[in-house]
C-alpha positions in Angstrom: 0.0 0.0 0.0 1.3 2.9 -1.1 0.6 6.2 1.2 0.1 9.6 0.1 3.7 11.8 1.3 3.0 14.6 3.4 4.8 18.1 3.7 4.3 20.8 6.2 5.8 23.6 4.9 6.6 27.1 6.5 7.7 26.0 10.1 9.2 28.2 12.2 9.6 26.1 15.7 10.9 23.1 17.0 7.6 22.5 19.1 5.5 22.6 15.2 8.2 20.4 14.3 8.1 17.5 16.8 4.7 17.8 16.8 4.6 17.2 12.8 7.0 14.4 13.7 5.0 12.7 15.7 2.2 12.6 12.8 4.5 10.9 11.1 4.6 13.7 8.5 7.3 12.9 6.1 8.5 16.4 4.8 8.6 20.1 6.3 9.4 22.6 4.2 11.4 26.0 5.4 11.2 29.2 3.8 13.6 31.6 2.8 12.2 34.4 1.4 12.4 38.0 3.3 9.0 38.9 2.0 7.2 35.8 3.2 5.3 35.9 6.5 7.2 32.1 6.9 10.4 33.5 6.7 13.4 32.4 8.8 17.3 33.0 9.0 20.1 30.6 8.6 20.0 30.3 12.5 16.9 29.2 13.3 16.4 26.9 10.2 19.9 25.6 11.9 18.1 25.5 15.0 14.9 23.4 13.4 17.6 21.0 11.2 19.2 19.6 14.5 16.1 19.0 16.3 14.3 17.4 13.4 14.8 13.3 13.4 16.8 11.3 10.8 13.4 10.3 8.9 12.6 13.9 8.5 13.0 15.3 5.0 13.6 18.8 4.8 13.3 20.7 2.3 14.1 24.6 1.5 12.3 27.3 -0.5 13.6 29.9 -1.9 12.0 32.1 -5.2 14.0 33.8 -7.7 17.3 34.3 -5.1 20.5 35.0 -6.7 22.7 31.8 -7.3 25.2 33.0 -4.7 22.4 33.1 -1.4 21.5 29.6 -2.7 24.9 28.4 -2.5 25.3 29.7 0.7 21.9 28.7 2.1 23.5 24.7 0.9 26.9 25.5 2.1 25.4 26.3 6.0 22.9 24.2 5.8 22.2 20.0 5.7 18.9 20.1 3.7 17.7 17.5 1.6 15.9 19.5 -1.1 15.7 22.4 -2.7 12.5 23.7 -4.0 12.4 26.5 -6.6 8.8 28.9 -6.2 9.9 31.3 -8.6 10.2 31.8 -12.3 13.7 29.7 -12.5 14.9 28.2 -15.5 15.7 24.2 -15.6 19.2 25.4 -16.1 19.4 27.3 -13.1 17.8 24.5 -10.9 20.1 22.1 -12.0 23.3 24.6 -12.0 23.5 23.2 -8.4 23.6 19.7 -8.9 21.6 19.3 -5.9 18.4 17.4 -5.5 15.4 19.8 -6.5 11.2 20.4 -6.6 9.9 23.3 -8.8 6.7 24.3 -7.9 5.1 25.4 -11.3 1.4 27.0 -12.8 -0.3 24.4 -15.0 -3.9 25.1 -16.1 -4.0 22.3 -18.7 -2.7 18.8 -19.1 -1.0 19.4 -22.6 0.7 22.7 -20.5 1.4 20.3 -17.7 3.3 18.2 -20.1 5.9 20.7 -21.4 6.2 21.3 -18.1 7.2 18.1 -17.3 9.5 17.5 -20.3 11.5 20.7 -19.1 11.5 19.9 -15.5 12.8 16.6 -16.5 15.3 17.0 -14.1 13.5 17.4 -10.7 12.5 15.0 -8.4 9.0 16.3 -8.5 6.8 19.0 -9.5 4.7 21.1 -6.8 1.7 21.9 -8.1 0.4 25.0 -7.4 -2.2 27.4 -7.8 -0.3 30.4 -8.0 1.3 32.2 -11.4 5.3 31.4 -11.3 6.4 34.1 -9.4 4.0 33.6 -6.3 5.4 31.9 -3.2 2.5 30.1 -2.9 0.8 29.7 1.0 -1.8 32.2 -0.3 -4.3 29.5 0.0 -6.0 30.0 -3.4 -7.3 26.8 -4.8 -6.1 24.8 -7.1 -9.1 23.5 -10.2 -7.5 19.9 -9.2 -9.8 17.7 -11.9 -7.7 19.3 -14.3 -5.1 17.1 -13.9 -7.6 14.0 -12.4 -6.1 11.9 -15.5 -2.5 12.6 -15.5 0.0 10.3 -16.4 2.1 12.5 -14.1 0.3 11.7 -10.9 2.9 9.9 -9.4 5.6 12.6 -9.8 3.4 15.6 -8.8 3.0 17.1 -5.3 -0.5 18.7 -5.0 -0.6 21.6 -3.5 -2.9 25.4 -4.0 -5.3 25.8 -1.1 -5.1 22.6 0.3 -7.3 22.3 3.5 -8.2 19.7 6.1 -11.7 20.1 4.1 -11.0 19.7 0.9 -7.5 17.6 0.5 -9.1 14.1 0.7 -11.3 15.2 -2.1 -8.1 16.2 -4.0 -6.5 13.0 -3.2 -9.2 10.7 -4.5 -9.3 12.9 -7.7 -5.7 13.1 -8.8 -4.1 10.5 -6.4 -0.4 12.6 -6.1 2.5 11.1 -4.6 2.8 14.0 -2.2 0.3 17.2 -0.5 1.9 20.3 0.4 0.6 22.6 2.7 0.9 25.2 4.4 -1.5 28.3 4.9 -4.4 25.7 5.0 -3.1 24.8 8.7 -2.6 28.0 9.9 -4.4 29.8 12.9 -3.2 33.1 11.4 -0.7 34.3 8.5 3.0 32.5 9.5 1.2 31.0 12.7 0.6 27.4 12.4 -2.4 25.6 14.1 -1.5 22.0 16.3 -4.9 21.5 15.4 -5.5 22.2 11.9 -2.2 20.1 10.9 -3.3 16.9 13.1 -7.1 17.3 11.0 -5.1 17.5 7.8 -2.7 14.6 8.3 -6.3 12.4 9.7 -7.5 13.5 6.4 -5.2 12.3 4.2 -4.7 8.9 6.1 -8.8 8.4 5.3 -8.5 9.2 1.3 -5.7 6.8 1.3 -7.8 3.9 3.3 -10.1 4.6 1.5 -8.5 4.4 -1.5 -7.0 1.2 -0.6 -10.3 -0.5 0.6 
């Protein structure tokens, strides 16, 4: 039986994080972005990377940062991923040689597959419901029958609005590998809510016993 992946993103405390943990969330996601309500220095992140458990993934954002920062971010910093929420080119993503998600704007299949073809490189695409440029965690949602068919399903990572309402719905609809979320669990912007993430992670366990029979 194969379970749907889930990712947390936009923590900012080890409490959040143990917590997640102990959900047995798979991924959280940190954000480095100045203009984000999510956003958090080297030494915090540092801070969250110690405390998090082996099985943890971890995964950090940035969006259109000069190459330098993300070489530094990776020099100071253990992660396990990168993911790219900004209008980056393949060739900058891979200029790292560095394990990497783009989060990208499909509102078609046939768009969906370019997409694909030129992300060929990443080890998963986020999709979200924001134009390439958008950090995403704006909680807009994503039109997820769209891509109900795809032959991509397996490499996506559903995300766009995700709550603890509406991502079983999503899950039984496009079956992803992976959910992303993050301003669907929040108790305010930046804030998350113990509650809203343990409703979410319930959630998706149903869809995929569901799914499963």
């Amino acid at each position: 039986m194969v379970n749907t992946q889930i990712k947390i993103c936009g923590l900012k405390d080890i409490e959040t994080l143990r917590f997640c943990e102990s959900l047995n969330v798979n991924a959280i996601g940190l954000v480095f972005h100045p203009a984000s309500a999510r956003n958090i220095d080297i030494g915090t992140a540092r801070q969250l990377i110690a405390a998090a458990a082996p099985y943890t993934r971890i995964v950090g954002l940035v969006m259109d940062r000069p190459s330098e920062d993300v070489h530094e971010i990776l020099a100071q910093l253990p992660l396990d991923a990168l993911q790219f929420h900004g209008t980056e080119s393949a060739a900058y993503c891979e200029q790292f040689s560095f394990p990497y998600y783009k989060a990208v704007s499909a509102s078609s299949m046939g768009e969906l597959d370019r997409i694909v073809q030129t992300f060929a490189s990443a080890k998963g695409l986020l999709i979200d419901s924001n134009a390439p440029g958008a950090m995403g965690g704006s909680g807009h949602t994503l039109d997820w029958q769209k891509f109900s068919e795809s032959p991509h399903a397996q490499s996506m990572i559903l995300a766009g609005g995700l709550t603890p309402g509406n991502v079983a719905a999503a899950i039984e609809q496009v079956r992803p590998a992976a959910v992303d979320v993050s301003s669907g669990v929040e108790q305010s912007k930046g804030i998350k809510s113990m509650d809203k993430i343990a409703a979410f992670v319930q959630s998706v366990r149903e869809a995929d016993a569901a799914h499963h029979g």
